[in-house]
N, C-alpha and C positions, 0 to 999 in steps of 0.2 A: 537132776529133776528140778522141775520150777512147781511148787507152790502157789499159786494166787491166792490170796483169801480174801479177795474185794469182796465174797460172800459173806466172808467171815463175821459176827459181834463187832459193828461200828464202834468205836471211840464214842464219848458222850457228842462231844463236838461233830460230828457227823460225819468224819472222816474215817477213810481205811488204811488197813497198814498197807507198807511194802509187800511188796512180791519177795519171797524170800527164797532164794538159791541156795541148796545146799549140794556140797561134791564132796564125794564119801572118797579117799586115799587111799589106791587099791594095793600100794606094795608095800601093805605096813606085813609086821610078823604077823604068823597066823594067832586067829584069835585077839589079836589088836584093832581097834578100830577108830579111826581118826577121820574127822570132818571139818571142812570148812563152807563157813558160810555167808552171803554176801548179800546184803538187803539193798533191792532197785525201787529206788522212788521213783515215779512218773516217768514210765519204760517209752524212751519212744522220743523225749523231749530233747531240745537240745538250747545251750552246747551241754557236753555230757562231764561230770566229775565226778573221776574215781578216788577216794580215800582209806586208806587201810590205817589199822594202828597195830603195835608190838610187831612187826617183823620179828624184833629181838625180844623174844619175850620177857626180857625182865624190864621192861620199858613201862613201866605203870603210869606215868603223867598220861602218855598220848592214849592207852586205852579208858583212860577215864574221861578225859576229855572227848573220844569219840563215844563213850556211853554220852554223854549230856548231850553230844548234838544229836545222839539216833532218838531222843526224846524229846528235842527241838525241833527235829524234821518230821517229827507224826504231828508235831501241835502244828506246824506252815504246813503242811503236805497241798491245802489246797491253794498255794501260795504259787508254788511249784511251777517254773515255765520249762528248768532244762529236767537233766535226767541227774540223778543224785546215784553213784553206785557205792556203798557203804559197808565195809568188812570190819567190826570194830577190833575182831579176834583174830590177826593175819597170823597167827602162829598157835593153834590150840598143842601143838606138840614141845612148842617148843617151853610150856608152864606147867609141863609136866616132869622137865629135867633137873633137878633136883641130887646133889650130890653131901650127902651128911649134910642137910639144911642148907645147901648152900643152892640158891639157885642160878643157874646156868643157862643163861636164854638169848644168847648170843650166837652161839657156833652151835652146828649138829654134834652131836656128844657120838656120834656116829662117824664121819666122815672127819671130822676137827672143822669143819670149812664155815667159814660167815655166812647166817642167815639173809645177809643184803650183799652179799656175791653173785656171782656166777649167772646171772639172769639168761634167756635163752639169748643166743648171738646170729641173727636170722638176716643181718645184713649182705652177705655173700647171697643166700636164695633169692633176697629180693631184687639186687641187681639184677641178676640172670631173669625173673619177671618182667621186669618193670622198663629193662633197658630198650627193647623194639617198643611198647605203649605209649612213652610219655611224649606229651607234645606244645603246644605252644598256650594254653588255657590253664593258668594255676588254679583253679574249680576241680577241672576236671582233673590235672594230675593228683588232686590232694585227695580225693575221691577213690583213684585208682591206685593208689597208694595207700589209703585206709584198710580198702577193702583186701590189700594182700598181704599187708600185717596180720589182720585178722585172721584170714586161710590161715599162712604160713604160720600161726601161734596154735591153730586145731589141729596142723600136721606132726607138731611136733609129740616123739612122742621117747620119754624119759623111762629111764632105766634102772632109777633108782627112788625109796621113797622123796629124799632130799630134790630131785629134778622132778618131781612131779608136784613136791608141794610149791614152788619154786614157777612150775610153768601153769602150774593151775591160779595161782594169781595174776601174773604175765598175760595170761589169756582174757582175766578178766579185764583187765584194767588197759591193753597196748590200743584200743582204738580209741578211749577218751579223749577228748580235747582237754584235760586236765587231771593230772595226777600228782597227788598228794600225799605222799607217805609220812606218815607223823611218828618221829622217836621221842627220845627222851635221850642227856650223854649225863658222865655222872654228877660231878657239881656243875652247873653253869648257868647264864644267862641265856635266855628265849634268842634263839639265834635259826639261819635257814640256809640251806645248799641250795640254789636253785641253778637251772639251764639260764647259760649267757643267750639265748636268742629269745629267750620269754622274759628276758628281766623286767622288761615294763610290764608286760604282765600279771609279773608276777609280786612285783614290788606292794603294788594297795594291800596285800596279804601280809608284809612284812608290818605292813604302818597299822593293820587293823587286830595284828596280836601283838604290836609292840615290841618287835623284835631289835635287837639293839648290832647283829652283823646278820648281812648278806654275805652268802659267798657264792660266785658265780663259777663257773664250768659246764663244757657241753660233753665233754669225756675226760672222769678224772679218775677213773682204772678201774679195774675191779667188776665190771658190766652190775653194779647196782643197781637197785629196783627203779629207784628215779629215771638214771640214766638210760634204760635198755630201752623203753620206745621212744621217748625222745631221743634219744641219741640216733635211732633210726632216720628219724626226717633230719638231721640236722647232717648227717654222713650221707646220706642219698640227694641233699640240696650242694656238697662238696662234690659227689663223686659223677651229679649232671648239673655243671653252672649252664648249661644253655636252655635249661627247661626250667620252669619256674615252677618253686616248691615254697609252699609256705612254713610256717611254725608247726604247725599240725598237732603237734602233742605237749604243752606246756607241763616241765616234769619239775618236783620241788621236795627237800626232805625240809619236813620241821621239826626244831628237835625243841621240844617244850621244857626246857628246863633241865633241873637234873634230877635223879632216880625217886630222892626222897620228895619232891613238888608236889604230893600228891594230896589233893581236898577237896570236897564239895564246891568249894568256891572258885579255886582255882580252876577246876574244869569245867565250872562253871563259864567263866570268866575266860575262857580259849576257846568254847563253844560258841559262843556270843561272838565273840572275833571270825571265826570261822564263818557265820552263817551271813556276819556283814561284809564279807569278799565275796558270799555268793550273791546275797542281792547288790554287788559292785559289777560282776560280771556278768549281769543278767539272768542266772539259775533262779533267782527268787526274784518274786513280782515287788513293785514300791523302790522304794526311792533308801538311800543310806547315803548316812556323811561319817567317814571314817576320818577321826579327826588328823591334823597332821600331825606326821613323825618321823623323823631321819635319820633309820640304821643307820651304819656304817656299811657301805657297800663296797666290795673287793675281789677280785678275782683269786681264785682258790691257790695259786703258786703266791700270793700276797699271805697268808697265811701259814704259821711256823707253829710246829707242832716240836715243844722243846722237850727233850731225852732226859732222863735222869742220867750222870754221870755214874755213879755206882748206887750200888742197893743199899738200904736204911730205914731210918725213920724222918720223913720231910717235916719240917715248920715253915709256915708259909708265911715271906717276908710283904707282899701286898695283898688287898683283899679283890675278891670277884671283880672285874668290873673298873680295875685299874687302867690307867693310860702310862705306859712304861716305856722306859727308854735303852738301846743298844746300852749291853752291860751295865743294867743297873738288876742288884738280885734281887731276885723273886721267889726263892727258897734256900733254904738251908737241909740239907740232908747229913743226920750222923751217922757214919758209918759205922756197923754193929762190929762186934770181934776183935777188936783192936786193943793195945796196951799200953799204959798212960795214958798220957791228957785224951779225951774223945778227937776222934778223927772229923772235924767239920765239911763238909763239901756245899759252898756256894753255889747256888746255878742259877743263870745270870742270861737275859733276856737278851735275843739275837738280834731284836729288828725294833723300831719302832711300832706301837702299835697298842691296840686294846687287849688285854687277858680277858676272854669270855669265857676258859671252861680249865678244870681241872681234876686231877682225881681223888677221890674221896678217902680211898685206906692212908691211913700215917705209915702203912709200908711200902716203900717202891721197890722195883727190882731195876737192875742196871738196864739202860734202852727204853724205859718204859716213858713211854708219854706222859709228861708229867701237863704241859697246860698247851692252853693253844691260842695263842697272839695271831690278830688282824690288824695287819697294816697296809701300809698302799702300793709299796714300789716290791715289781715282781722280785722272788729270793730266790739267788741262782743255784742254792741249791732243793730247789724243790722244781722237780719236775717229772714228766711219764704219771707212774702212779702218784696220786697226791692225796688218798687217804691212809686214815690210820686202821690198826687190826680191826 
């Protein structure tokens, strides 16, 4: 059901709120009751951006920082030229999972599976649509192609509650001309996943939150939230090169930091960033100078996601934000259990490149991700899927 309260108690400033969408989650257990809900500024306008924050619910930077802007975009509301679609709580289920204080806001505590998996996979129906329609006007294919994204995301219809909470954002967000999923990873620098066919696009956004890596890919596995409608125009502009298909859905993860990032000011201070790519992109009326700044930009097989060798306790030999070289270390892990002198285990960096992100417990297990280097020359062993759990 949709809400309007344009009736509602104006704001002092004379402005009204959002329209506010709420979708009640009909396969929870009986007696549970789970909602999400999605605030549309200026319904109707365009180009349109959809935002969500916590997919992973323990992701606290990106839902703080989408609180400051849902309170910057009621103070611009009448600023507004596109349409602003605004979910700051993309996982109310998933901040309720909670294991002996521990919380778990990553994976369904139900199925084990990642909250930025599985997204619906609707490119096979839209072939079979789309393939007698498309024709020689990229307007009109982008239009007929819009519009059966859309159907095809109200057809679908999920079997479980994890595919419903899953297709019910999906639906919100697959016909926007911009999609913005905002995380947080655990230690790291402000860094961003985005689609290789929007990079320009999408880059003033890197330079206006000062993000210090890009990482580019238009499928890098896993049907993520990013990637499932854009990835649509970018495999339906593959799979008809004779018909001309534009960008259509520019998709982007930003991962703001890491776990603990969390302040008044700092999300302060992402909001502000945030609202100066949208008067960049034309969504807000007036003029913005995002001043300049030059991540590191690289294609996501360019980035090495280095393994713990066995389990321990790590010390870490350079800090956030280092520029490291093939085999030179970058931790020390002591391995537990052992007799005599401590067992040391070195681990030693594969590739040229920046360390932007690492994990935060002094305990690793064997295989586990310990940090994740950006460099420039594609690594032959990363390829297919290219993210981590």
């Amino acid at each position: 059901a949709i809400n309007k309260i344009a009736n509602a108690t104006p704001y002092l400033q004379g402005f009204t709120m959002p329209q506010i969408i709420r979708r009640p989650l009909t396969l929870t257990a009986p007696g549970q009751q789970l909602e999400l809900t999605q605030l549309v500024y200026n319904q109707g306008g365009s180009p349109v951006v959809y935002l969500q924050a916590g997919i992973h619910a323990d992701e606290y930077p990106a839902m703080a920082a989408l609180e400051r802007l849902r309170v910057g975009l009621d103070a611009l509301e009448d600023q507004l030229i596109g349409e602003v679609r605004l979910v700051p709580i993309a996982n109310p289920g998933g901040l309720t999972q909670f294991f002996q204080t521990h919380h778990q806001g990553r994976y369904e505590m139900d199925s084990g599976e990642n909250f930025n998996r599985a997204y619906p996979d609707l490119l096979g129906s839209l072939i079979r649509q789309l393939e007698s329609k498309l024709g020689g006007s990229m307007a009109q294919n982008d239009a007929l192609i819009r519009a059966a994204i859309r159907e095809q995301a109200k057809q679908f219809r999920p079997v479980s509650l994890n595919q419903e909470h899953k297709a019910t954002l999906f639906e919100w967000a697959c016909d926007a001309d911009y999609v913005l999923d905002v995380h947080c990873d655990d230690v790291a620098e402000l860094h961003l996943y985005a689609s290789r066919r929007a990079q320009k696009e999408l880059l003033p956004l890197a330079q206006a939150l000062k993000a210090t890596v890009v990482m580019l890919a238009d499928d890098s596995g896993g049907s993520s939230f990013d990637e499932a409608a854009p990835g649509l125009w970018a495999a339906l502009a593959e799979r008809f090169p004779d018909h001309p298909i534009g960008v259509g859905c520019r998709g982007c993860t930003v991962e703001l930091r890491g776990q603990a990032d969390v302040s008044q000011k700092i999300a302060e201070q992402d909001a502000q960033g945030i609202l100066a790519y949208l008067r960049q992109i034309g969504v807000l009326a007036g003029q913005t100078s995002i001043p300049p700044h030059q991540p590191h930009v690289c294609d996501l097989e360019s980035v090495d996601l280095v393994p713990a060798p066995v389990a321990g306790l790590v010390e870490w030999a350079v800090p956030l934000g280092s520029q490291v070289e093939p085999g030179q270390v970058i931790a020390n892990i002591m391995k537990l259990g052992g007799q005599g002198a401590s067992e040391i285990h070195a681990v030693k960096a594969r590739n040229q490149g920046r360390l932007f992100t690492r994990v935060h417990r002094p305990y690793v297990r064997a295989g586990q991700t310990l940090v994740k280097i950006a460099g420039d020359e594609p690594l032959k062993w990363r390829s297919g899927y290219l993210l981590g759990d």
